[in-house]
N, CA, C and O atoms as a GROMACS GRO file, in nm:
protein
  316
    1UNK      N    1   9.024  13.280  10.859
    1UNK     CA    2   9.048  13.163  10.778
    1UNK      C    3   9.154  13.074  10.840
    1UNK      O    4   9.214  12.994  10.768
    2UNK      N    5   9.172  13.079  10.928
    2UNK     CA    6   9.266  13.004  11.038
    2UNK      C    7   9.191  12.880  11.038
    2UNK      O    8   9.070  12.882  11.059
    3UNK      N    9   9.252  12.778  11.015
    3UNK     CA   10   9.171  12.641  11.033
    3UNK      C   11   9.258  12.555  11.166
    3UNK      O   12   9.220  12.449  11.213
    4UNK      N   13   9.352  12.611  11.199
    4UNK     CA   14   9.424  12.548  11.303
    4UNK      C   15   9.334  12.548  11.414
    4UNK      O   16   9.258  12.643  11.391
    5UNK      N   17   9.300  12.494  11.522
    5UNK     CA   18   9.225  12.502  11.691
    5UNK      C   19   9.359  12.597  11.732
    5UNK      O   20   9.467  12.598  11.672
    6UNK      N   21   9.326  12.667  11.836
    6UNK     CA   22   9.449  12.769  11.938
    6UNK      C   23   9.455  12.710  12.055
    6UNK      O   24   9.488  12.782  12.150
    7UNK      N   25   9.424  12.563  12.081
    7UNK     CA   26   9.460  12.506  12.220
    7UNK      C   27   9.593  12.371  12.163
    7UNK      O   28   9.584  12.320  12.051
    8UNK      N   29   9.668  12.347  12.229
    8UNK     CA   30   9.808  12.241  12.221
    8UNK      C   31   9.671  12.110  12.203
    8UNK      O   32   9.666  12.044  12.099
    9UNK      N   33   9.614  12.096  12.266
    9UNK     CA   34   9.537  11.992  12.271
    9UNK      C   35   9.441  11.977  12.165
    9UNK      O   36   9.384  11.868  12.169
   10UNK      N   37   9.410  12.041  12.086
   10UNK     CA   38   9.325  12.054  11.956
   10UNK      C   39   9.409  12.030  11.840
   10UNK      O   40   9.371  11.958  11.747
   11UNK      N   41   9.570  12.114  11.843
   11UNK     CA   42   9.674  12.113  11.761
   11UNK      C   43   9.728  11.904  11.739
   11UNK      O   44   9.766  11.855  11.632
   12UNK      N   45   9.717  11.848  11.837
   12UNK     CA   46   9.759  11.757  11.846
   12UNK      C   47   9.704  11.641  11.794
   12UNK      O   48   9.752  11.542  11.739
   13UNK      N   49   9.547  11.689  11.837
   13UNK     CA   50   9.451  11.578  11.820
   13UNK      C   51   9.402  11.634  11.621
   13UNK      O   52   9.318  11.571  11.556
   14UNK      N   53   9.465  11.738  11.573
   14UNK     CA   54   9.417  11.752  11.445
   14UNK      C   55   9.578  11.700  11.361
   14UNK      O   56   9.586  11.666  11.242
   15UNK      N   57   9.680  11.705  11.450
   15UNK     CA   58   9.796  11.638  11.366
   15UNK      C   59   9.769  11.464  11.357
   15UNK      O   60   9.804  11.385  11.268
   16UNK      N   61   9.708  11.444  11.463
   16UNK     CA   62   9.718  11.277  11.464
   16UNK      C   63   9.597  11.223  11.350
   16UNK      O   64   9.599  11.125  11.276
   17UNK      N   65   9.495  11.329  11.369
   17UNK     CA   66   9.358  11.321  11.284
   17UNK      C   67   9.435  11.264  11.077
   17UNK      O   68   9.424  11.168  11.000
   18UNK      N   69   9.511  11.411  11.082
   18UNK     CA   70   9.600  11.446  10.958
   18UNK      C   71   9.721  11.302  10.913
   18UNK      O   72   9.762  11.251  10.808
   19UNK      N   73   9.739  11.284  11.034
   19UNK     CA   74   9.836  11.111  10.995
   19UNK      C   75   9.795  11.014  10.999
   19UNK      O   76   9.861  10.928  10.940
   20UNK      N   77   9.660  10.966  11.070
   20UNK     CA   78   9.601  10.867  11.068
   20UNK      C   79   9.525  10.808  10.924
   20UNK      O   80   9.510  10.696  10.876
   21UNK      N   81   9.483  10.949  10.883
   21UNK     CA   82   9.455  10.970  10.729
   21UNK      C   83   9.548  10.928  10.618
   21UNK      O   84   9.524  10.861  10.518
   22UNK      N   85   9.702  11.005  10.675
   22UNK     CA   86   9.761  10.996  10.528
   22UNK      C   87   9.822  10.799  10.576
   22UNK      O   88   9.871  10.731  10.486
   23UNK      N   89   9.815  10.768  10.653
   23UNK     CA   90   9.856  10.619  10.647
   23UNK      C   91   9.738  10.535  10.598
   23UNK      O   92   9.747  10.437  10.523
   24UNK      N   93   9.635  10.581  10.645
   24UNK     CA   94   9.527  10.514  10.605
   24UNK      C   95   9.483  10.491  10.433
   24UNK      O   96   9.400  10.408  10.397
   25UNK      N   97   9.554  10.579  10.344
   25UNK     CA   98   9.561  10.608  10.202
   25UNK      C   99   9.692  10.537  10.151
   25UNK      O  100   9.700  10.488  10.038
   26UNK      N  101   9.764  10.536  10.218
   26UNK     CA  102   9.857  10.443  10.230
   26UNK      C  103   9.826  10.326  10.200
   26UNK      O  104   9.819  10.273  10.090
   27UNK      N  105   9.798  10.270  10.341
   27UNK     CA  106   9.770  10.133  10.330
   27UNK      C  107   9.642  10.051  10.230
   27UNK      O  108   9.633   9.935  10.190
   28UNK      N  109   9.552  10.172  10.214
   28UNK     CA  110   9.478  10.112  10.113
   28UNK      C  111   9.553  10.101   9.945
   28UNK      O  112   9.516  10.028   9.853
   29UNK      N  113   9.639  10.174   9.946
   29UNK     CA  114   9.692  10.202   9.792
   29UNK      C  115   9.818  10.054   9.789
   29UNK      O  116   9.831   9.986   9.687
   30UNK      N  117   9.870  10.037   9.873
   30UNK     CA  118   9.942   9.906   9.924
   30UNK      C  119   9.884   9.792   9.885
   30UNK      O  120   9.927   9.725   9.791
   31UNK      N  121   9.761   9.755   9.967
   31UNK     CA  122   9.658   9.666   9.949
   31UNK      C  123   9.616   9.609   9.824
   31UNK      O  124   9.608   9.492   9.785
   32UNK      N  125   9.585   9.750   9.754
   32UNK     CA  126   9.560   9.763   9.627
   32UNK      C  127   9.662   9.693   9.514
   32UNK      O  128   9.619   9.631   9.417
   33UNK      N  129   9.778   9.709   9.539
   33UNK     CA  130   9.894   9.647   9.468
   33UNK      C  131   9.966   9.526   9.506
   33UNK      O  132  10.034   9.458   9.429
   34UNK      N  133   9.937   9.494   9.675
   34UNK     CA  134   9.953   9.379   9.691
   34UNK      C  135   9.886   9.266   9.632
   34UNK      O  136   9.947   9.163   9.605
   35UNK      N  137   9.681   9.289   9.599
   35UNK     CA  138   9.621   9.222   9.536
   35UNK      C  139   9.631   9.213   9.381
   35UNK      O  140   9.551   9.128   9.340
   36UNK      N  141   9.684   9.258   9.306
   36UNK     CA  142   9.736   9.301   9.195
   36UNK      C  143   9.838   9.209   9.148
   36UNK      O  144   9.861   9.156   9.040
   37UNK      N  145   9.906   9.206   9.297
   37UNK     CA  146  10.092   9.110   9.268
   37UNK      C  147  10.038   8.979   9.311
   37UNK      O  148  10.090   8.871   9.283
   38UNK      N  149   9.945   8.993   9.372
   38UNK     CA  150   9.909   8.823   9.436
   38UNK      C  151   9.796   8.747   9.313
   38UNK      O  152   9.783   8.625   9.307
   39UNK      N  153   9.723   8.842   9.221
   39UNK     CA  154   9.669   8.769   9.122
   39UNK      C  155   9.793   8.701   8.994
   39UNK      O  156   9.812   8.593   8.938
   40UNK      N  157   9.854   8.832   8.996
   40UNK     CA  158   9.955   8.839   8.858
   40UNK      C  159  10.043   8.673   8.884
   40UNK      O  160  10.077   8.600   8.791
   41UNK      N  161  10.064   8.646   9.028
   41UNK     CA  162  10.166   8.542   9.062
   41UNK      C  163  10.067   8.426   9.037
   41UNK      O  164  10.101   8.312   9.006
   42UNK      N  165   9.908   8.480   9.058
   42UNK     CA  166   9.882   8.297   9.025
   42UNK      C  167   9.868   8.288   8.914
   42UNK      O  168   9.861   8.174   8.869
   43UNK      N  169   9.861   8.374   8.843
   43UNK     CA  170   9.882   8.353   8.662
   43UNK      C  171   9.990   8.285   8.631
   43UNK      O  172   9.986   8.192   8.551
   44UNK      N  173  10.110   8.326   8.698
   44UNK     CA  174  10.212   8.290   8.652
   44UNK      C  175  10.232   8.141   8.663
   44UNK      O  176  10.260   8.058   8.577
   45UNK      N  177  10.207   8.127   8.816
   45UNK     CA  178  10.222   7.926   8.830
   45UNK      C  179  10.157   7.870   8.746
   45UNK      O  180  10.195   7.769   8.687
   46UNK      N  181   9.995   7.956   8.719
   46UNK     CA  182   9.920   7.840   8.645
   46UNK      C  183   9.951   7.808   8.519
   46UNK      O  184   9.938   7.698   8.464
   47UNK      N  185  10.007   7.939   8.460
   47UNK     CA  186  10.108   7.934   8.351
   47UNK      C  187  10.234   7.800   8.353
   47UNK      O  188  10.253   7.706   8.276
   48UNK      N  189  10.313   7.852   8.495
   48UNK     CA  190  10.383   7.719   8.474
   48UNK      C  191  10.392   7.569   8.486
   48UNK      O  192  10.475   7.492   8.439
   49UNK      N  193  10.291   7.548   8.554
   49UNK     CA  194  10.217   7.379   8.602
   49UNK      C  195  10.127   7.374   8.430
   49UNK      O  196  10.103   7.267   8.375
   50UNK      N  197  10.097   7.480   8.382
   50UNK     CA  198  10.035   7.416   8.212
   50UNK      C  199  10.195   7.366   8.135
   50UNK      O  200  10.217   7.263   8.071
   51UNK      N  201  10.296   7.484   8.170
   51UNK     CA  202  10.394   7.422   8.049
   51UNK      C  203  10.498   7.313   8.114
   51UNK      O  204  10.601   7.286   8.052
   52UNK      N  205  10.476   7.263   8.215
   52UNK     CA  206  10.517   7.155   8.278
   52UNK      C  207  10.439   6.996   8.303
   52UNK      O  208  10.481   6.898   8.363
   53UNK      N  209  10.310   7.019   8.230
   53UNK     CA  210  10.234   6.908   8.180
   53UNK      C  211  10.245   6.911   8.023
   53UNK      O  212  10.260   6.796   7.981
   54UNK      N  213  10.243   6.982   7.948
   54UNK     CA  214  10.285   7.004   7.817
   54UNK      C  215  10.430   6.960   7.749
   54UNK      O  216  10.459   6.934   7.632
   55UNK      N  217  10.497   6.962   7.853
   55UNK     CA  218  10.642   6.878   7.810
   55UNK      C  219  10.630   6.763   7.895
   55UNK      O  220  10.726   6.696   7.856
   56UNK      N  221  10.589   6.715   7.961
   56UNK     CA  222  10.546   6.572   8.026
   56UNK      C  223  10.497   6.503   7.923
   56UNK      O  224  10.528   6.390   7.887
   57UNK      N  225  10.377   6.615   7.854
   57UNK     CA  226  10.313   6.493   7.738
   57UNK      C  227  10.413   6.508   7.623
   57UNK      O  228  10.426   6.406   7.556
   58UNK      N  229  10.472   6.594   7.592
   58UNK     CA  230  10.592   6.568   7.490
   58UNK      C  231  10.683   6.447   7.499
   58UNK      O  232  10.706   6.359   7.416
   59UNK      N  233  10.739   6.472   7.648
   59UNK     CA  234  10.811   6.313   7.683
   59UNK      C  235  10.747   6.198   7.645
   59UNK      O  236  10.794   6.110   7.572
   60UNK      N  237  10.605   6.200   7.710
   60UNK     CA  238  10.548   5.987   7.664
   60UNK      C  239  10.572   6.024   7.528
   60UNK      O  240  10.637   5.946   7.459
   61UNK      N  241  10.526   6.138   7.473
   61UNK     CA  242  10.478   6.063   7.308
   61UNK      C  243  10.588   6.060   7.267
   61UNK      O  244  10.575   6.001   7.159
   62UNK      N  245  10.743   6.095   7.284
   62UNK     CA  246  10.845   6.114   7.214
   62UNK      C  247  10.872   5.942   7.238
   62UNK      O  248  10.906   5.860   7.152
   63UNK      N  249  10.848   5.921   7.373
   63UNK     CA  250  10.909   5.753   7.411
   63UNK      C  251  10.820   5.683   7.354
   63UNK      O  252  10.864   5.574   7.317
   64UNK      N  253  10.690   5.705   7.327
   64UNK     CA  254  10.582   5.628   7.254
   64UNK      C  255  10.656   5.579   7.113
   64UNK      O  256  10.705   5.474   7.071
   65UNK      N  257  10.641   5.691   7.072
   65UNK     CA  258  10.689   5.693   6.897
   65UNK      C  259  10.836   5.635   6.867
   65UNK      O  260  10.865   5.550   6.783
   66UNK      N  261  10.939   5.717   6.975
   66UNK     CA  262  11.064   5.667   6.929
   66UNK      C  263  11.119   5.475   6.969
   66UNK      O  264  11.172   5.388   6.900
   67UNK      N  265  11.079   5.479   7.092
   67UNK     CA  266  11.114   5.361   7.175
   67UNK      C  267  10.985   5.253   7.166
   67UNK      O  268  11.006   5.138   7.203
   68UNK      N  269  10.870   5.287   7.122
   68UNK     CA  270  10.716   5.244   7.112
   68UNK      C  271  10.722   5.137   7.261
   68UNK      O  272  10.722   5.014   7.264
   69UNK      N  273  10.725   5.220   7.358
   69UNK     CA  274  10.719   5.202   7.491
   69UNK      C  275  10.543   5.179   7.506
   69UNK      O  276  10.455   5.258   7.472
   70UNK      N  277  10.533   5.093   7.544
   70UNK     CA  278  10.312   5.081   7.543
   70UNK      C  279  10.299   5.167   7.689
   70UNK      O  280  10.231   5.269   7.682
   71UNK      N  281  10.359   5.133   7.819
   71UNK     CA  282  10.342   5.171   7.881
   71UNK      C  283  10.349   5.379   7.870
   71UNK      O  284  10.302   5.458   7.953
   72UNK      N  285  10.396   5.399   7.786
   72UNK     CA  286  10.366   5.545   7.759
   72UNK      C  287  10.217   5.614   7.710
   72UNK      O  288  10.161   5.717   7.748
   73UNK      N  289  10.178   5.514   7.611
   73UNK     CA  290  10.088   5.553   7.589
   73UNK      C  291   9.976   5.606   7.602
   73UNK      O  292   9.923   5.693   7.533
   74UNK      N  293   9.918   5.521   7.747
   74UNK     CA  294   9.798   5.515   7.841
   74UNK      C  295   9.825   5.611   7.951
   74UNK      O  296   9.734   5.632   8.032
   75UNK      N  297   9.934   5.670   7.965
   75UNK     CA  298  10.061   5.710   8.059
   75UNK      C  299   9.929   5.858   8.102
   75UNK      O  300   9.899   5.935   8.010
   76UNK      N  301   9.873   5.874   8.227
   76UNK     CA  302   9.818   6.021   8.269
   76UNK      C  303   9.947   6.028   8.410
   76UNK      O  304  10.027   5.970   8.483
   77UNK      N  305   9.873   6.167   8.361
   77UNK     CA  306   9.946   6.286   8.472
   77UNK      C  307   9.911   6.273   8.631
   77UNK      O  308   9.789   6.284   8.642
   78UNK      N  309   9.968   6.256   8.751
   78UNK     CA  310   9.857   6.211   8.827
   78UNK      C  311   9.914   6.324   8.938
   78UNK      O  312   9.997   6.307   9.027
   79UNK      N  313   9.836   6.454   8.898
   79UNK     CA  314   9.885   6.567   8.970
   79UNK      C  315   9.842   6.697   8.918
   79UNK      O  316   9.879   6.800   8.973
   0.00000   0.00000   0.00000
């Protein structure tokens, strides 16, 4: 039940076999969470470019209503 090879040269080529593996599980489990952090972040901008047009339109209508600025009214986002 020896699973080792008995030559230096079998020993070597089954350690590199054995690490090439455990990096390779690695880097997929990495990957895995890098794509994870790279969706979660565009949630987040798109999250914040919505609540940064949302207080833009708070501004005209506040200057609409308070100051009855016309030029607010018609006022788009151009972005």
């Amino acid at each position: 039940m020896n699973f080792m090879p008995k030559t230096i040269r079998g020993q070597i080529t089954t350690a590199f076999l054995v690490c090439f593996a455990f990096m390779a599980i690695i880097i997929a489990l990495n990957y895995n969470n890098f794509r994870r952090l790279s969706q979660s972040m565009q949630f987040f901008e798109l999250a914040g470019e919505l609540n940064s047009t949302i207080l833009e339109m708070r501004r005209y209508e506040k200057n609409y209503f308070l100051y009855r600025q016309q030029f607010n009214y018609g006022k788009r986002s151009q972005g």
